[in-house]
C-alpha positions in Angstrom: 8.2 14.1 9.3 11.4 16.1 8.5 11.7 19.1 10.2 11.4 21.7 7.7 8.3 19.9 6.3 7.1 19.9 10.2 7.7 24.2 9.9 6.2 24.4 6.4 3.0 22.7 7.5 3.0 24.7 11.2 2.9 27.8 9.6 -0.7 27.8 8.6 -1.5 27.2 12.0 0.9 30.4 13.4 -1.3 32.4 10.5 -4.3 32.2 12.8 -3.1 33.7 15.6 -1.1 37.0 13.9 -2.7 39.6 11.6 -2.6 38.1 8.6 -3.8 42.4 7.0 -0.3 43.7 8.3 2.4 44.9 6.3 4.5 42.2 8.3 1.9 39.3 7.1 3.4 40.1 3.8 7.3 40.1 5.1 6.4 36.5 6.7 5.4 34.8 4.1 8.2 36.1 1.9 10.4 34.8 4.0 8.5 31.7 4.4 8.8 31.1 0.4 12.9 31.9 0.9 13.3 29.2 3.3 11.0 26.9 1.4 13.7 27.2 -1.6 16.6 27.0 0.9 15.7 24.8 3.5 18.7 24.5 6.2 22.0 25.1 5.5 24.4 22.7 4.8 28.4 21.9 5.0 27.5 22.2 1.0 27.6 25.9 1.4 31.2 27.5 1.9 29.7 29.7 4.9 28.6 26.2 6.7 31.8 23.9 5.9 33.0 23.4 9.1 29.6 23.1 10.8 26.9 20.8 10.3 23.2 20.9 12.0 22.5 17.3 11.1 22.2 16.0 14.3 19.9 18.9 15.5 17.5 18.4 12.9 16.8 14.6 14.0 15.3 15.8 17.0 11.5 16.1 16.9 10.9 19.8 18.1 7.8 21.0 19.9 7.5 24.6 17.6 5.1 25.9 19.4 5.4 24.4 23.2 2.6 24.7 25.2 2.6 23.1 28.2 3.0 25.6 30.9 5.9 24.7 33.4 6.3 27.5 36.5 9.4 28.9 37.5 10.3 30.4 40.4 12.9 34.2 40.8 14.9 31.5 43.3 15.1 29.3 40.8 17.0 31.1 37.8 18.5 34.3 39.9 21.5 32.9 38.8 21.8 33.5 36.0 20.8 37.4 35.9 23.5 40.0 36.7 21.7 40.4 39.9 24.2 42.8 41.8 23.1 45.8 39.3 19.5 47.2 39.0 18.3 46.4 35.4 15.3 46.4 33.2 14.3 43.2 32.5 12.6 41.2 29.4 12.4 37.5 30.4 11.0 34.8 28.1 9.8 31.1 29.1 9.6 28.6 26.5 8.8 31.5 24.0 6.6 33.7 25.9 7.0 36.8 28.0 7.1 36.4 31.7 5.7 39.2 33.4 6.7 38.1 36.9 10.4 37.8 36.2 10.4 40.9 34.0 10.6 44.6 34.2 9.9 46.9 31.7 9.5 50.7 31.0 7.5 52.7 28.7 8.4 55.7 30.3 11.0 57.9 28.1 11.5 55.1 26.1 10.2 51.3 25.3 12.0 48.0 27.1 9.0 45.9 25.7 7.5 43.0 23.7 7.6 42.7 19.8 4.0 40.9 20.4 2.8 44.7 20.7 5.4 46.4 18.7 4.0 44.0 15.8 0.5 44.6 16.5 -0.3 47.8 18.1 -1.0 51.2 16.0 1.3 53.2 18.1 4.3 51.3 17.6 3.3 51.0 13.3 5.6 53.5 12.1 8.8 52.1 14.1 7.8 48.4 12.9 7.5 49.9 8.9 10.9 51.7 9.1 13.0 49.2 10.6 11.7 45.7 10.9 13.4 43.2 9.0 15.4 45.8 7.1 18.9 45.5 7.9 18.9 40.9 8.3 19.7 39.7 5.3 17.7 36.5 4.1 19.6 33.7 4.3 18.2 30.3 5.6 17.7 30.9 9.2 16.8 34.3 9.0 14.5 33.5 6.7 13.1 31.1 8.9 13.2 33.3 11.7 11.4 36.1 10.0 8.8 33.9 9.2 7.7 32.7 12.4 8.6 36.2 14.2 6.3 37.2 16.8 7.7 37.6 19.9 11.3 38.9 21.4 12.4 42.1 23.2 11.6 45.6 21.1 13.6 48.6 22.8 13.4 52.0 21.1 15.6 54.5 22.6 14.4 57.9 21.5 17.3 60.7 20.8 19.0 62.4 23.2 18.4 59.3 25.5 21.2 58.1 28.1 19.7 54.7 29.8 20.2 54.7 32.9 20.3 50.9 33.9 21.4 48.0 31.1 19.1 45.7 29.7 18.7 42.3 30.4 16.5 40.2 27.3 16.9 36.3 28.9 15.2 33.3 27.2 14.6 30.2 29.6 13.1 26.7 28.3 12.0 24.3 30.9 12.0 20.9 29.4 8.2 21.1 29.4 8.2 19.4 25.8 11.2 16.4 24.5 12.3 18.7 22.3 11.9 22.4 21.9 12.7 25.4 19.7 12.3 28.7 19.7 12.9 31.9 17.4 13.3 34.9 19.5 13.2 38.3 17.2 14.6 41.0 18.8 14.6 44.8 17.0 16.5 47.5 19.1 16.2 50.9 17.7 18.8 53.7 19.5 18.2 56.8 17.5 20.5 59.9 17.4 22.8 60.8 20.6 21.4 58.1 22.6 22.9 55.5 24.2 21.9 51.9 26.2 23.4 48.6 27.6 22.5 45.2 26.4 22.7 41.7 27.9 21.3 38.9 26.5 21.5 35.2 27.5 20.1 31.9 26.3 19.6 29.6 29.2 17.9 25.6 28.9 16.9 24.5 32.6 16.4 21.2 31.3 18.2 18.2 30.0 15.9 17.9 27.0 17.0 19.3 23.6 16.7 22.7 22.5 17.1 24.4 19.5 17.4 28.8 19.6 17.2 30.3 16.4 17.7 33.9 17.5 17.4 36.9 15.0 18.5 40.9 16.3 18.5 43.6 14.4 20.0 46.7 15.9 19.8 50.1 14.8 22.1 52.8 15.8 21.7 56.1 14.4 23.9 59.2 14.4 26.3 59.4 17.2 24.7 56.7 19.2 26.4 54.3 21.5 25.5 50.5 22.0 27.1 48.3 24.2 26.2 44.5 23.6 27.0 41.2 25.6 26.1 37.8 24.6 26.8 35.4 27.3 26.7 31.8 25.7 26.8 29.4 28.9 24.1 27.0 28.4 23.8 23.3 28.8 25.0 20.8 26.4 21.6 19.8 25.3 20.9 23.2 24.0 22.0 24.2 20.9 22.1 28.0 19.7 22.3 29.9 16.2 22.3 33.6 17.0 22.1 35.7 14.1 22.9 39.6 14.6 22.2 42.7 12.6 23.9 45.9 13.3 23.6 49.0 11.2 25.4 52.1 12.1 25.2 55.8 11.0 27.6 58.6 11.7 29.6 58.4 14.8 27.9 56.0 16.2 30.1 53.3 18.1 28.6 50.2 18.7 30.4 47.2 20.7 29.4 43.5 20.7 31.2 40.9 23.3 30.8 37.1 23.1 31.3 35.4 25.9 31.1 31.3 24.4 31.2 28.9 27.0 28.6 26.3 27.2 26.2 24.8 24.8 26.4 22.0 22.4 26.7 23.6 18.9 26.9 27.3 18.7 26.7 29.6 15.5 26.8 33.1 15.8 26.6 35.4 12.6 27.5 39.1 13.6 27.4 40.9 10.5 28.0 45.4 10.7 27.3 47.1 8.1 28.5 51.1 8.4 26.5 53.6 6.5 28.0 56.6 7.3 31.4 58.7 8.3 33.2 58.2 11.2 31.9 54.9 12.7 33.5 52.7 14.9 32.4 48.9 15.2 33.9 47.0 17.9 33.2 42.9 18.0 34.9 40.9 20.7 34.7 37.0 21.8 36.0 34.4 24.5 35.7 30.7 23.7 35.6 28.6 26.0 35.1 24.9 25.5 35.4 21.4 25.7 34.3 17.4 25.0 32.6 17.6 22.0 31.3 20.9 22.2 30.8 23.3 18.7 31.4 27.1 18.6 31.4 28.3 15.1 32.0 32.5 15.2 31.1 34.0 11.6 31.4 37.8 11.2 30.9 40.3 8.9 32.7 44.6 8.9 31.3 46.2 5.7 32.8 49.9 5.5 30.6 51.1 3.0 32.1 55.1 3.4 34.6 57.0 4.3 36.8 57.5 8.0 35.7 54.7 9.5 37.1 51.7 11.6 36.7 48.5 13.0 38.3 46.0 15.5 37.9 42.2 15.5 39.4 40.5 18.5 38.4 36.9 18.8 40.2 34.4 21.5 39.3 30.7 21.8 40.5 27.5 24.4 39.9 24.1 23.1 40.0 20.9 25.2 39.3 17.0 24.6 37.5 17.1 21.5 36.0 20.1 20.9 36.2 22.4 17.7 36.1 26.1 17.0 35.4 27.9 13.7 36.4 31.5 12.9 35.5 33.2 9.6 36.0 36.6 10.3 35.1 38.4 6.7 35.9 42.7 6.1 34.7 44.4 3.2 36.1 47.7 2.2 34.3 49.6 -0.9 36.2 51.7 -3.2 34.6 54.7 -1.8 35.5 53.6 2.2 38.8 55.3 1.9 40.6 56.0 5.3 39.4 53.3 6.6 41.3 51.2 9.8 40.4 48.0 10.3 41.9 45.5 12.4 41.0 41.7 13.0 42.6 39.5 15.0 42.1 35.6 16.3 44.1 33.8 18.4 43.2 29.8 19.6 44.9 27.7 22.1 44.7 23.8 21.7 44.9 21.7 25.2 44.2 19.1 23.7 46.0 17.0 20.3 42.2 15.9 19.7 40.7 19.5 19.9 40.3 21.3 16.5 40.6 25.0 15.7 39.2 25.9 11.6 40.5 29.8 11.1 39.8 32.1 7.8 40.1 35.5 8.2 39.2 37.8 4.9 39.8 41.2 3.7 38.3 42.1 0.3 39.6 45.8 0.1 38.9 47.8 -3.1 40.1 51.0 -1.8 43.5 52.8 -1.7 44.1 54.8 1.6 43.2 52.1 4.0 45.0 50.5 7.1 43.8 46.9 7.0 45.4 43.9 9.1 44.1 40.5 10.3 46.0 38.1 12.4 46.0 34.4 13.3 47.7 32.2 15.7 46.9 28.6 16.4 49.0 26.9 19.1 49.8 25.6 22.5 50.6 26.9 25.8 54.2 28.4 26.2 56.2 25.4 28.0 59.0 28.0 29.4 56.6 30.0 30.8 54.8 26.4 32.2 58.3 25.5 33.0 58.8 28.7 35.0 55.6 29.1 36.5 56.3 25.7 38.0 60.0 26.3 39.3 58.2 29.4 41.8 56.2 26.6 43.0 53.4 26.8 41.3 51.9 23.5 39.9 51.5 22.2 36.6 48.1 22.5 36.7 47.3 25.4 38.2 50.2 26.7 36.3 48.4 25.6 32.6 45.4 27.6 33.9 46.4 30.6 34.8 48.6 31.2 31.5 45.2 30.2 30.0 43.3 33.0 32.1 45.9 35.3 31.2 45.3 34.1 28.0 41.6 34.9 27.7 40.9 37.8 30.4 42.7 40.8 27.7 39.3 40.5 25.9 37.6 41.6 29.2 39.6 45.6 29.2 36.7 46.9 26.9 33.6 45.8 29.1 31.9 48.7 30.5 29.6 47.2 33.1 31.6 45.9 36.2 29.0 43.3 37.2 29.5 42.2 33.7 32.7 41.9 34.0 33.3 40.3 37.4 30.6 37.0 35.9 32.9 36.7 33.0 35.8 36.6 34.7 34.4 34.2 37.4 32.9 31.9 34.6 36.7 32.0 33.1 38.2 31.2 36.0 35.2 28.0 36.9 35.8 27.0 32.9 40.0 26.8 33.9 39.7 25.9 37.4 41.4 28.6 38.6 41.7 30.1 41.5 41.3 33.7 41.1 41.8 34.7 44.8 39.6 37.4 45.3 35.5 37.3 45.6 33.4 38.4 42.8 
């Protein structure tokens, strides 16, 4: 059986265990009919051309994995930012852990969209936001249809958060093939402001398919800070799809950090409905053999005085290949606008490939727009001179490629965030750093 007619018939069984009287039962099967018509996307569709999920779909996928496999704090510490105090919402195979997690209902909600979808008092957050800001293309479509579980955080205004966020999803291997669909819906309202991590982490061999939906809502003079760290194991393959929408003078960051995985698709799409909004989006690619990372984004300045910056860097070794399609819209009405985009790719190797198209579609008059690309080598004078101090060619190549990579790194806001990138930089480049992180 072919996956998506595997899905279509697995739905009727995910029916009997949600509310099927819910306004969301309604929003499901919507979404259910969208991706019935669509089905998955394919290097047909301009947005897909450089990436193709046929291999993934050959796999026979456990959707709803069952098979309980423990894990131990000693045995994924690792891979939290342990060296901070954070709250904690940590998913195995799908489903909450309550021993590796820590949540909060206290001023605000670090919780479960489990009870967010199917408690009273969560209702009229659920009604107002759910599902309004992702847009219904194939895998949000698919997403939204099989939604029942992820992290829910609603900050309530006037809220500083004390401690970042951590929203982890582990698979074990406890199936041959497993996916999941996370859905994740942060609300920050008005004057409030939080810390995200997130990570994606397979502790098995074993394939594994994420599709990963987040919607995040930052009202008026909020502040959202956002990190994606994408270092999984090449059996596990990610699509992440991100909603942001911003109101007035909000500022809301997101950093990729791509570096493991076998194919990886991320769709960050803003869209800014209001004055005075900044949208920052920022990404390290890492990668090599035959690894996939494919970076799709989306700045829609719908109004006036706002901006945006897009700063997107990538290394490529053996035969791995990048994609960047990095899109802005300005509307007629989003005059004053400044938006800035840039991408810049280093190829080690002659076999490693690098697919670049950044758009601007700008229908105002008063606007300070600019995009960049560069696709090249490392510098050989610089090699050259790096190696007439006495440095060695290969230590040499990986420094200018640290160099290279680590400018991205000057707009992280958490420390401990920033000392794990760099050290998974410098383990990516074999580096040595020379100090301890």
């Amino acid at each position: 059986m072919e996956l998506k007619d595997k899905l279509l018939s697995s739905y009727v069984a995910f029916e009997d265990n949600v509310d099927m009287n819910s306004a969301v039962h309604d929003i499901r099967s919507k979404a259910l009919e969208n991706f019935d018509k669509l089905g998955f996307p394919t290097k047909k569709l301009e947005a897909w051309k450089y990436t193709s999920l046929n291999s993934l779909l050959k796999n026979d996928y456990s959707i709803f994995p069952d098979r309980e496999k423990a894990v131990e704090l000693a045995d994924v510490k690792k891979y939290f930012i342990h060296d901070i105090d954070t709250y904690k919402v940590v998913f195995i195979d799908g489903k909450y852990s309550s021993f590796l997690s820590a949540t909060t209902h206290e001023n605000f909600d670090v919780c479960l969209m489990s009870s967010a979808l199917n408690k009273p008092k969560y209702k009229s957050v659920i009604e107002t936001y759910f599902n309004k800001v992702a847009k219904q293309d194939n895998l949000t479509s698919l997403n939204t249809a099989f939604a029942s579980e992820g992290a829910y955080i609603h900050i309530p205004r006037n809220i500083e958060v004390q401690k970042p966020i951590q929203i982890i999803n582990f698979t074990t291997g406890s199936e041959p093939a497993t996916m999941i669909q996370p859905r994740n819906l942060i609300v920050v309202e008005e004057n409030s402001h939080v810390q995200i991590i997130e990570r994606h982490q397979s502790l098995t061999s074993n394939a594994v398919l994420s599709n990963v939906v987040t919607e995040v809502f930052a009202a008026k003079s909020a502040t959202v800070d956002y990190y994606k760290i994408q270092n999984d194991n090449t059996n596990a393959s990610l699509v992440d799809n991100t909603y942001v929408d911003q109101k007035s003078n909000s500022v809301v960051s997101v950093h990729t950090f791509s570096f493991g995985g076998n194919i990886t698709r991320n769709n960050l799409n803003f869209y800014q409905n209001g004055e005075h909004i900044d949208s920052i989006l920022k990404g390290i690619t890492i990668i090599e053999g035959k690894q996939h990372v494919d970076h799709h984004t989306l700045v829609h300045h719908i109004e006036p005085n706002c901006e945006s910056h897009q700063d997107y860097k990538g290394i490529y070794d053996e035969r791995s290949t990048g994609v960047f399609n990095g899109k802005v819209i300005v509307e007629k009405e989003a005059q004053k606008t400044n938006a800035y985009q840039q991408n810049n790719n280093v190829l080690v190797s002659d076999k490693a490939t690098i697919n670049a198209k950044p758009q601007l579609e700008i229908f105002a008059d008063d606007v300070k727009c600019s995009h960049g690309c560069t696709i090249g080598q490392l510098d050989d004078d610089a090699l050259f001179y790096m190696q007439q101090r006495g440095i060695p060619k290969k230590e040499g190549r990986g420094l200018l490629m640290f160099a290279f990579a680590n400018t991205v790194l000057e707009s992280v806001k958490i420390p401990e965030v920033k000392s794990r990138i760099t050290k998974l930089i410098a383990n990516k480049l074999n580096v040595n750093i020379g100090f301890d992180l």
